[in-house]
C-alpha positions as CSV (number, residue, x, y, z in Angstrom):
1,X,-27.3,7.0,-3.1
2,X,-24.3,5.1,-4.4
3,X,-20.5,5.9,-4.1
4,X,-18.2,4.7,-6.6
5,X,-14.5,3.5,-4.9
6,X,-11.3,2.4,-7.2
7,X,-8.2,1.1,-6.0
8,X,-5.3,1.2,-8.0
9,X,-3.0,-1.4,-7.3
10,X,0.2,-2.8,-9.2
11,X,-1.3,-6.4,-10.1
12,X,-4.8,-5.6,-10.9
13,X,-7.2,-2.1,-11.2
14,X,-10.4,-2.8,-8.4
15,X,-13.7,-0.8,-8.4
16,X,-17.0,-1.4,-6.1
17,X,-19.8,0.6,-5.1
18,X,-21.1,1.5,-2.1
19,X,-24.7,1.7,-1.3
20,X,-26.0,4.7,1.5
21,X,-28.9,3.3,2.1
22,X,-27.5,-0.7,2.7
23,X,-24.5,0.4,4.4
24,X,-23.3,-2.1,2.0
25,X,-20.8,-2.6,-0.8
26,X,-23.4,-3.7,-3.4
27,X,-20.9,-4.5,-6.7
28,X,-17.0,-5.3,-7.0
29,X,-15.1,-6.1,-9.9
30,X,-11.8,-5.8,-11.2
31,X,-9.4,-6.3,-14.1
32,X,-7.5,-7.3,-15.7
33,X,-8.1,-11.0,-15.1
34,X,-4.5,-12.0,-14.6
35,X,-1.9,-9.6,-12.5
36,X,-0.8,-6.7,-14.5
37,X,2.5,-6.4,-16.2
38,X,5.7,-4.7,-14.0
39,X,8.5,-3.8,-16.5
40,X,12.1,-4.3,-15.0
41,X,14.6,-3.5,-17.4
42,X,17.0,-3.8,-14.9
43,X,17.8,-5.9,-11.4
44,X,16.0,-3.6,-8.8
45,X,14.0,-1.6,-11.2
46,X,10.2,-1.7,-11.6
47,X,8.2,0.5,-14.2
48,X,4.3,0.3,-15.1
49,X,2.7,2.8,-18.0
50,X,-0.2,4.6,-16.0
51,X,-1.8,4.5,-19.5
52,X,-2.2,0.5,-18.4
53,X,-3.9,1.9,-15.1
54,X,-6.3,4.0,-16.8
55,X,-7.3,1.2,-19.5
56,X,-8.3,-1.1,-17.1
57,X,-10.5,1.1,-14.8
58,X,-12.2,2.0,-17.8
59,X,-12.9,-1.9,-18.3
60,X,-13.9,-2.4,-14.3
61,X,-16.0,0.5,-14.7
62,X,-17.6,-0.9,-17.8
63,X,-17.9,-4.6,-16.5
64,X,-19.6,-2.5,-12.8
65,X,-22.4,-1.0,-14.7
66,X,-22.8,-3.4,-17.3
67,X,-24.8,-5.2,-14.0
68,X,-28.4,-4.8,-14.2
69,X,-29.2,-3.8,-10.6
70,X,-26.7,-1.0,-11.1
71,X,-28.3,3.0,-11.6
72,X,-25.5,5.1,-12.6
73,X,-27.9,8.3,-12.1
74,X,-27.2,7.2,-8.4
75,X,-23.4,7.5,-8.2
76,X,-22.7,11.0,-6.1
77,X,-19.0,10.5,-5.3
78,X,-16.2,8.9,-6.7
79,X,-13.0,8.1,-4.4
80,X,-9.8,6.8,-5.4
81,X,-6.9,4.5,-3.1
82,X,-4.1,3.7,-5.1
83,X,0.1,2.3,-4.8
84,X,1.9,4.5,-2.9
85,X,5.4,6.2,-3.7
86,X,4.9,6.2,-7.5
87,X,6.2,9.1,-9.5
88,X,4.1,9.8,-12.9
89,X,5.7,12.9,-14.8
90,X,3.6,15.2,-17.5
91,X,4.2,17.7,-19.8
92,X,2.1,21.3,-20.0
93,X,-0.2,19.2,-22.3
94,X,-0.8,16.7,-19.2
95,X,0.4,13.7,-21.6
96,X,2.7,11.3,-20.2
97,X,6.5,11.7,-20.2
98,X,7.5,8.5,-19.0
99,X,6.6,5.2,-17.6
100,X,6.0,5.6,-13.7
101,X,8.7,4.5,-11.6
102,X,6.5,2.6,-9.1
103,X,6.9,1.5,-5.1
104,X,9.2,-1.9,-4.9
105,X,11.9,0.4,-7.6
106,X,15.0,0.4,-6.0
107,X,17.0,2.6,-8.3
108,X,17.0,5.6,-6.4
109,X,18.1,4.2,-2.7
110,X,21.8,5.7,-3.1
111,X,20.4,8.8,-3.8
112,X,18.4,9.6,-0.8
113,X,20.9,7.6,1.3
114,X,23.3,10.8,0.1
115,X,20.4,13.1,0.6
116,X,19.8,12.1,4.2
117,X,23.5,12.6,4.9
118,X,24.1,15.8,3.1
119,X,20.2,17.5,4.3
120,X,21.6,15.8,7.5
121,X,19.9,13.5,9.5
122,X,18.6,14.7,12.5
123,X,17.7,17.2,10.3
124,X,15.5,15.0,8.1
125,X,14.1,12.8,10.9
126,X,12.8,15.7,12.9
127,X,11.2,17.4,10.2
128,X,10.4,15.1,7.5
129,X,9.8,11.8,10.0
130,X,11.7,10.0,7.3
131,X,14.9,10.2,5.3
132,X,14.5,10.9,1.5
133,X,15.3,7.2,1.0
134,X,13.8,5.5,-1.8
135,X,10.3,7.4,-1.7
136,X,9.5,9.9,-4.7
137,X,11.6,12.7,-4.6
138,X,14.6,10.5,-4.4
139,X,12.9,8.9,-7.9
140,X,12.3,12.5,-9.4
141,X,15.9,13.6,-8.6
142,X,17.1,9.8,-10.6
143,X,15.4,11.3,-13.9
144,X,16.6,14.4,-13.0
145,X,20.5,13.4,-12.9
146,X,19.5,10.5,-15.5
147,X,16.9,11.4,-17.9
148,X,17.9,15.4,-18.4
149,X,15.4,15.7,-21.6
150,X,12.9,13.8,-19.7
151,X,13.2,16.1,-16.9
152,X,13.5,19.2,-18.9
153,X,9.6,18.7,-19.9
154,X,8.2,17.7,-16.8
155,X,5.3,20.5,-15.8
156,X,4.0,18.6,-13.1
157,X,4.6,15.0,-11.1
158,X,2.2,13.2,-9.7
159,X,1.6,10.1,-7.2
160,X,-0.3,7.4,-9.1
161,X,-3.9,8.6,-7.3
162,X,-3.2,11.5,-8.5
163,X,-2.8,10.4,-12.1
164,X,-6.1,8.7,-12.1
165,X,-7.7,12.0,-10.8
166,X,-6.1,14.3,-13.5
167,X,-7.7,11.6,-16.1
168,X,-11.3,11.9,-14.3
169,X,-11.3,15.4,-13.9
170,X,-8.4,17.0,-16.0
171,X,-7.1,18.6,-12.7
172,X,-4.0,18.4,-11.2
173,X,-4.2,17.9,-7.3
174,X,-2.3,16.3,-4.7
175,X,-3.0,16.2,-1.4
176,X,-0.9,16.4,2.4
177,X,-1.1,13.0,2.5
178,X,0.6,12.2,-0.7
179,X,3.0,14.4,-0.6
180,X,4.0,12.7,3.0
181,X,4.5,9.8,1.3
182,X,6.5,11.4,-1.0
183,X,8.8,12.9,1.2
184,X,8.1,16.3,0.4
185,X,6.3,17.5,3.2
186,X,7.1,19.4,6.2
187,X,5.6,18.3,9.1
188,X,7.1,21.4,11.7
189,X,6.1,24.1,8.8
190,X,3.1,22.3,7.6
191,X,4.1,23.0,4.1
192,X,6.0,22.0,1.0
193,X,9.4,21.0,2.3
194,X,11.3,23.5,1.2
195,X,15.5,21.5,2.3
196,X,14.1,18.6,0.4
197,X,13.1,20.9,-2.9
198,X,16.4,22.9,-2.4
199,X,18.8,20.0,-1.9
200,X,17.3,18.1,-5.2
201,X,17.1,21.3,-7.1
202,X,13.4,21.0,-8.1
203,X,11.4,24.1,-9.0
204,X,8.1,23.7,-6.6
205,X,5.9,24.5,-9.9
206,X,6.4,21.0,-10.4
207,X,3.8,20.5,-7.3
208,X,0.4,20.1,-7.6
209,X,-2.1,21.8,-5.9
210,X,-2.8,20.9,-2.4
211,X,-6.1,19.6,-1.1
212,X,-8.1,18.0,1.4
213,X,-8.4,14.3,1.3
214,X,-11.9,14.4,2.1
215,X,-12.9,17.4,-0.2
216,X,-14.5,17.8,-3.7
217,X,-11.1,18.0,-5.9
218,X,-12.7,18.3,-9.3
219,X,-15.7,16.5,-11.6
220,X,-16.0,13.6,-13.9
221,X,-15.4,15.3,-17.5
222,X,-18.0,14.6,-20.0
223,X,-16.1,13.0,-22.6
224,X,-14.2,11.0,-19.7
225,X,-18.4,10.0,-19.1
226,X,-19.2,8.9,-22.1
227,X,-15.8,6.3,-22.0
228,X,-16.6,5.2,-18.9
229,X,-20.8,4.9,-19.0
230,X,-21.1,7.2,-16.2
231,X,-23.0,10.8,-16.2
232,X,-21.0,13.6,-16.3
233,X,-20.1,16.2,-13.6
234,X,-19.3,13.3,-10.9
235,X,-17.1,15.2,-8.2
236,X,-14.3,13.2,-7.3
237,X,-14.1,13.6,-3.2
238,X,-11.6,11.4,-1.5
239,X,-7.8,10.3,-2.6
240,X,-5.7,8.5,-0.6
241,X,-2.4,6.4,-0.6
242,X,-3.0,2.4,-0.4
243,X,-2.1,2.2,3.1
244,X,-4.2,5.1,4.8
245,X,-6.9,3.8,2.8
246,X,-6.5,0.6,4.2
247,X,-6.5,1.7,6.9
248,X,-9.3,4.0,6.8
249,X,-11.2,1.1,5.0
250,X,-10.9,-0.6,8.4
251,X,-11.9,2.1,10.4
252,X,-8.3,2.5,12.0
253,X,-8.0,6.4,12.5
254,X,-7.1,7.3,16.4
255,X,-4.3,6.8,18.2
256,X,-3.7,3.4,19.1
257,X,-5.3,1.5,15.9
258,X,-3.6,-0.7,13.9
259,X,-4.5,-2.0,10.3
260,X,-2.9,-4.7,8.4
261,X,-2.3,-6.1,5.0
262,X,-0.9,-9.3,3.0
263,X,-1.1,-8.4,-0.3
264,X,1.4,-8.0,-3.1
265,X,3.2,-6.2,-0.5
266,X,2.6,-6.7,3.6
267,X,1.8,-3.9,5.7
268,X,1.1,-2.7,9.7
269,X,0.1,0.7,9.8
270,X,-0.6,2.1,13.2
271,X,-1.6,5.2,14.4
272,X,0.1,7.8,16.3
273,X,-0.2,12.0,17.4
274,X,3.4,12.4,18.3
275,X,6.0,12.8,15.5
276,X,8.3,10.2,15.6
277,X,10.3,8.2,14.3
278,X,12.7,5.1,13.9
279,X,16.6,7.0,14.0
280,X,17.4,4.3,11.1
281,X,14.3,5.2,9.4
282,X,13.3,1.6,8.8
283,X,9.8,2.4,9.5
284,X,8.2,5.4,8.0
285,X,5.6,8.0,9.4
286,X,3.2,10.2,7.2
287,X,0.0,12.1,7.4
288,X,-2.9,9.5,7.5
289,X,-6.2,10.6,6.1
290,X,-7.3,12.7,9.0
291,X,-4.1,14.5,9.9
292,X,-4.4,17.9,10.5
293,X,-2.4,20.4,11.7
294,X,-4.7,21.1,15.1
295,X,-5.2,17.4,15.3
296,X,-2.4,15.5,14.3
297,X,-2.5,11.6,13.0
298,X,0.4,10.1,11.9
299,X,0.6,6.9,10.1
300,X,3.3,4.8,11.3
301,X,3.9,2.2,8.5
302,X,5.9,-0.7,8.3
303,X,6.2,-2.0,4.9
304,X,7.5,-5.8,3.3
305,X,7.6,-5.7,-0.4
306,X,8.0,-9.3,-0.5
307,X,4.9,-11.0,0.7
308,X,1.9,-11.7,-1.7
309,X,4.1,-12.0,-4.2
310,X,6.3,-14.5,-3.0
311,X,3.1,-16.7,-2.7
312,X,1.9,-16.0,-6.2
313,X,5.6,-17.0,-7.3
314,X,5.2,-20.1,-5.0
315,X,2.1,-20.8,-7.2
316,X,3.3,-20.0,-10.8
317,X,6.4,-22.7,-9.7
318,X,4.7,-25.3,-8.1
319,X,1.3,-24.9,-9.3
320,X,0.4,-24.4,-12.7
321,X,-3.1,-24.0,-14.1
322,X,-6.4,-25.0,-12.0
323,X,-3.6,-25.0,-8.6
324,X,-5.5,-22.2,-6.3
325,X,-4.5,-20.6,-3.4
326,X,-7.1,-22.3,-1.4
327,X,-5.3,-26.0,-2.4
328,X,-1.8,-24.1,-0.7
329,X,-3.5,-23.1,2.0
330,X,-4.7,-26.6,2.3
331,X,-1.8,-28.2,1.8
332,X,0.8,-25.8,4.3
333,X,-1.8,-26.6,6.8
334,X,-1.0,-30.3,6.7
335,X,2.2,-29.5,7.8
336,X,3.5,-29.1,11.8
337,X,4.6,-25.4,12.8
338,X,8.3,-24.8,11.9
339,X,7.5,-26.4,8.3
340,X,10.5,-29.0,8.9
341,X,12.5,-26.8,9.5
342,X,12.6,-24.7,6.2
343,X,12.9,-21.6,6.8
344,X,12.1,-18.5,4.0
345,X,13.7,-15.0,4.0
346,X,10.6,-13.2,2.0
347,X,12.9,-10.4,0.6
348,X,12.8,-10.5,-3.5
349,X,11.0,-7.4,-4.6
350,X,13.5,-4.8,-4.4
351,X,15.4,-2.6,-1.8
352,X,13.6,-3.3,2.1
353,X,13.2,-0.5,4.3
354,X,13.2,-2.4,7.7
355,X,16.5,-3.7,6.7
356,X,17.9,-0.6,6.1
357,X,17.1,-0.1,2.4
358,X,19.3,-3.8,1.6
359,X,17.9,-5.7,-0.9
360,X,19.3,-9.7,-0.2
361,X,16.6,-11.3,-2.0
362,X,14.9,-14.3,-1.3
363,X,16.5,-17.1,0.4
364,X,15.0,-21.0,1.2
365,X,17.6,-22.1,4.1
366,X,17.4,-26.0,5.3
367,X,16.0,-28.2,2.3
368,X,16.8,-31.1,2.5
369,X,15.5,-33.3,-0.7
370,X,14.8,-36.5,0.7
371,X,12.4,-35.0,3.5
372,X,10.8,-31.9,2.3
373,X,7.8,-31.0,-0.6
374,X,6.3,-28.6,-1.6
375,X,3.9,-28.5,1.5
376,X,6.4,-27.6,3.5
377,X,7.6,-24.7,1.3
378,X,4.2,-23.2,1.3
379,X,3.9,-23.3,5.0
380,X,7.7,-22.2,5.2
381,X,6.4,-18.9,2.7
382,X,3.7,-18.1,5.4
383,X,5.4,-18.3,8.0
384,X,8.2,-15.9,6.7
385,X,5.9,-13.7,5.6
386,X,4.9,-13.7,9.1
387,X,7.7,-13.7,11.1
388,X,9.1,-10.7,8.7
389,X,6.0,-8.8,10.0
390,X,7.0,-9.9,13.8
391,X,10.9,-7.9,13.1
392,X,9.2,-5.2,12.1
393,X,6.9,-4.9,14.7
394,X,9.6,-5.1,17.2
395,X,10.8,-1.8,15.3
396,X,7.5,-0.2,15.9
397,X,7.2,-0.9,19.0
398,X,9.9,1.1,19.6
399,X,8.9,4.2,18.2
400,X,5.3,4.3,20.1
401,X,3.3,1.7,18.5
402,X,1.7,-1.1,20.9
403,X,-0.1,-4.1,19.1
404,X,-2.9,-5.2,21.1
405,X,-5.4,-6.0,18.4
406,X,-4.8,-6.1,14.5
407,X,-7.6,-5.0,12.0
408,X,-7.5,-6.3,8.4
409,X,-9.5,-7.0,5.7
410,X,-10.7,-10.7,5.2
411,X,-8.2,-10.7,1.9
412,X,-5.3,-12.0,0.1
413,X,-3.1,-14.0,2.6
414,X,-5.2,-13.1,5.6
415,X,-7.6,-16.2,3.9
416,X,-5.3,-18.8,5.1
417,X,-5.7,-20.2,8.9
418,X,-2.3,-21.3,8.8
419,X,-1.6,-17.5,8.2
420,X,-4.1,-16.2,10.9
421,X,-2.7,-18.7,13.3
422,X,0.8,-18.2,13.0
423,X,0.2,-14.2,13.2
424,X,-1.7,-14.0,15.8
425,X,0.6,-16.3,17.8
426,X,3.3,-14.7,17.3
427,X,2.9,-11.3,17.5
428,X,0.9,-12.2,20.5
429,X,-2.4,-10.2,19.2
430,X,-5.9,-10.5,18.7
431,X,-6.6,-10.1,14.8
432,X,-10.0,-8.7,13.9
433,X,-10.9,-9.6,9.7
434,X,-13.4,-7.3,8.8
435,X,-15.5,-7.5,5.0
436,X,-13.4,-4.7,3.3
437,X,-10.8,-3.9,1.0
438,X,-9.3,-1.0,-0.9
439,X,-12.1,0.3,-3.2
440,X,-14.5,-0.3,-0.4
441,X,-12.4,1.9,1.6
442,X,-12.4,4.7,-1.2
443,X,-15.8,4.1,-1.8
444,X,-17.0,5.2,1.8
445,X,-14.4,7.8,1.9
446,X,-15.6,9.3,-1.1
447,X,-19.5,9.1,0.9
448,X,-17.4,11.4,3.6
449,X,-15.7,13.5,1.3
450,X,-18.9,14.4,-0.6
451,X,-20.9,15.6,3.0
452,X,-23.8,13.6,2.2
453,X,-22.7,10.9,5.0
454,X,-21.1,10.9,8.1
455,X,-18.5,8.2,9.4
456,X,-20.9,6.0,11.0
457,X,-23.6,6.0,8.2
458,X,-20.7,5.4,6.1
459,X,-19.7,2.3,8.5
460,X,-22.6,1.3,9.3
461,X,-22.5,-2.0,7.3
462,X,-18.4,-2.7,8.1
463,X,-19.2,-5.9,9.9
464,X,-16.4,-8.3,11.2
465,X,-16.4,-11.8,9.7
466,X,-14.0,-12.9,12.3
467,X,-12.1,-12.9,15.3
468,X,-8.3,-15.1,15.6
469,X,-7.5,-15.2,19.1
470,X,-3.7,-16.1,20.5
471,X,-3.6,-20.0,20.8
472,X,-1.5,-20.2,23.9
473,X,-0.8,-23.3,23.5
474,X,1.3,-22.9,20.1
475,X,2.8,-19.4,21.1
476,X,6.3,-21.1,22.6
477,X,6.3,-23.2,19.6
478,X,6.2,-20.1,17.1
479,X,8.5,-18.2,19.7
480,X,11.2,-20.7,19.4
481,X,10.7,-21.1,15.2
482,X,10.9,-17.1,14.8
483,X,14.2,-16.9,16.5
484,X,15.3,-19.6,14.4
485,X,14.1,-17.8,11.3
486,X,15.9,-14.4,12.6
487,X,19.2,-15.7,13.2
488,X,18.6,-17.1,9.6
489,X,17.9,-13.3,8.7
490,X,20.9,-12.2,10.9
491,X,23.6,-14.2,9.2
492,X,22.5,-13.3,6.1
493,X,22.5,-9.7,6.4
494,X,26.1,-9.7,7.9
């Protein structure tokens, strides 16, 4: 038996299958080829069409079974991760209304800053674990008070995963989960938050229907088979946001766990049973993937929108064409911790949550032209990245979250030593790189979902490629450079 896992990501559309038998992941692909396209009509704003979504996990579909070795009659379940926070609106027909206003968009933070005061925020903290800020219902209530004739046809909105579903199955379904990460969920009530829907005005037909996020939610249509080369009927039996996929992908589900992330975007995401929360809301808490309301799990997430992507804009200045992330890696790692003293404030993909919603952009402090190349300003962007994970930790650690080991997939910026090192070191942790990734994750939750495998026969084959212990001996080093880089951070947000 085979399980078919896609991850739907804002730079590229990912799809593998897992095998039962194996315990493997026996096939990945993805497309397109080059990062997809993220519209920004204006500063702060970031749009993709969902149609673009669709088109190309109909190609990484097509290039997966194209393969040989690969017996579609197998395929049992299919599970979906995808971008968090994304709002995708349709009409009664279920056609698009407009483009989605994706994660890093930073249009709507003044409108769940107002929200948070007006709802009231002990109010919002206690109940929602979050303020409105700049997740999706602060986005809907933006069309709303912006786009009235988009609004007025709106019959249901949708996270991203959710999009990709409706197209599989032609249902509309959401889950506890999502609607977390939406901010439209309350965790005292267990229910659709009902000061949230009141304050923005929304009519909660706009909701779609609730399900588990390991449940059959619907089945591959039959002319949605023939597009993609698959049989019909296919039950679709896991969704879940990027980061509870994660990690879920890594096993990370009790108390305790942590899983991380250096994509596009750079992520810890611990897990928790209590419900709290950071009184500035600069870290965020929502149902992970086994949250219940007998046995609560609580994803506590830190999130830095500008990671990944200030490397692949490191790489698109400095290193056109054949220039590959492996050649940076190489070259930052010619150069001595504290890159020469450069330091790089990663923050230039919209409005940051750990800084309280601010949005200073990206700033390279110390150059000095005579001294410096570009090796040290791709060691300097690695060791932001990292040291912007470090402040963030410190918030976590205040609401509950103790780092003793770090799980994340062998992936992205997690390739580079220099990276591993400098992490490790600096938050002081053990890091644990396992072979997974985001459609691996949905793949083996869609093998749960379906009942035809349990968690460890669905684990069976997660093997860890590596272990990163703290080098002692570089830890005061990376100590004394992160205070440097903070104080950098400090002056900057005065």
């Amino acid at each position: 038996m085979q399980f078919l896992g896609y991850d739907i990501g804002s730079s590229s559309i990912k799809a593998s299958l897992f095998d039962l038998e194996s315990g493997t992941i026996s096939s990945t692909v993805y497309a397109p080829e080059t990062e997809m396209e993220i519209m920004a009509a204006k500063p702060g704003w970031a749009e993709q069409d969902p149609d673009l979504w669709w088109n190309y996990l109909v190609e990484a579909t097509r290039k997966l079974t194209s393969n040989g070795n690969v017996n579609t009659d197998q395929i049992k379940a299919i599970g979906i991760s995808y971008q968090m926070h994304g709002l995708v609106a349709v009409d009664r027909d279920l056609n698009l209304i407009r483009p989605s206003i994706i994660w890093c968009d930073s249009r709507a933070v003044g409108i769940g800053d107002r929200a948070f005061q007006e709802i009231g925020v002990e109010n919002c903290l206690s109940t929602l674990l979050n303020s409105p800020g700049n997740f999706t219902a602060s986005k809907l209530k933006w069309v709303q008070m912006n786009e009235p004739d988009h609004y007025e046809r709106i019959h249901k909105i949708m996270l991203p995963g959710d999009y990709i579903a409706m197209r599989l199955t032609g249902e509309v379904k959401s889950t506890v989960s999502g609607l977390s990460e939406g901010i439209f969920w309350d965790f005292h009530q267990n229910r659709l938050a009902g000061m949230v829907m009141d304050h923005f005005g929304f009519d909660g037909e706009m909701i779609p229907e609730i399900v588990p996020t390991f449940s059959s939610q619907g089945a591959l249509l039959q002319s949605v088979a023939r597009e993609l080369g698959l049989p019909p009927g296919i039950p679709v039996t896991y969704r879940a946001g990027d980061q509870p996929n994660n990690a879920f992908s890594l096993r990370v589900l009790n108390p305790g766990e942590v899983a991380a992330t250096a994509g596009t975007s750079g992520v810890v995401y611990g897990i928790s049973d209590a419900l709290k929360y950071d009184e500035q809301s600069r870290v965020n808490s929502f149902a992970h993937v086994n949250h219940s309301e007998e046995n609560r799990r609580i994803g506590v997430l830190l999130c830095i929108n500008g990671a990944g992507i200030l490397n692949s804009w490191m790489k698109r200045l400095i290193g056109p064409g054949e220039f590959s992330y492996d050649r940076m890696n190489q070259l930052a790692a010619e150069i001595p911790i504290g890159s020469g003293g450069v330091t790089i404030l990663p923050f230039g993909n919209g409005a940051e949550r750990m800084l309280g919603n601010r949005e200073p952009g990206s700033i390279i402090s110390h150059l000095n032209f005579n001294i410096h190349d570009r090796r040290h300003l791709l060691r300097a962007v690695q060791e932001g990245v990292v040291f912007s994970f470090r402040y963030g930790m410190e918030i976590m650690e205040r609401v509950g979250i103790r780092v003793n080991v770090i799980r994340a997939g062998m992936a992205n910026m997690f390739l580079s030593s220099v990276f591993q090192e400098a992490l490790a070191a600096t938050i002081d942790s053990k890091i644990e790189l396992f072979n997974t990734d985001g459609s691996a994750g949905a793949a083996r939750g869609a093998a749960v979902g379906s009942g035809l495998a349990t968690l460890d026969e669905a684990f069976a084959g997660l093997e860890k490629i590596r272990e990163v212990s703290v080098d002692k001996t570089k830890k005061q080093q990376y100590e004394e450079v992160y205070h440097c880089w903070k104080n950098d951070l400090l002056i900057h947000l005065k």
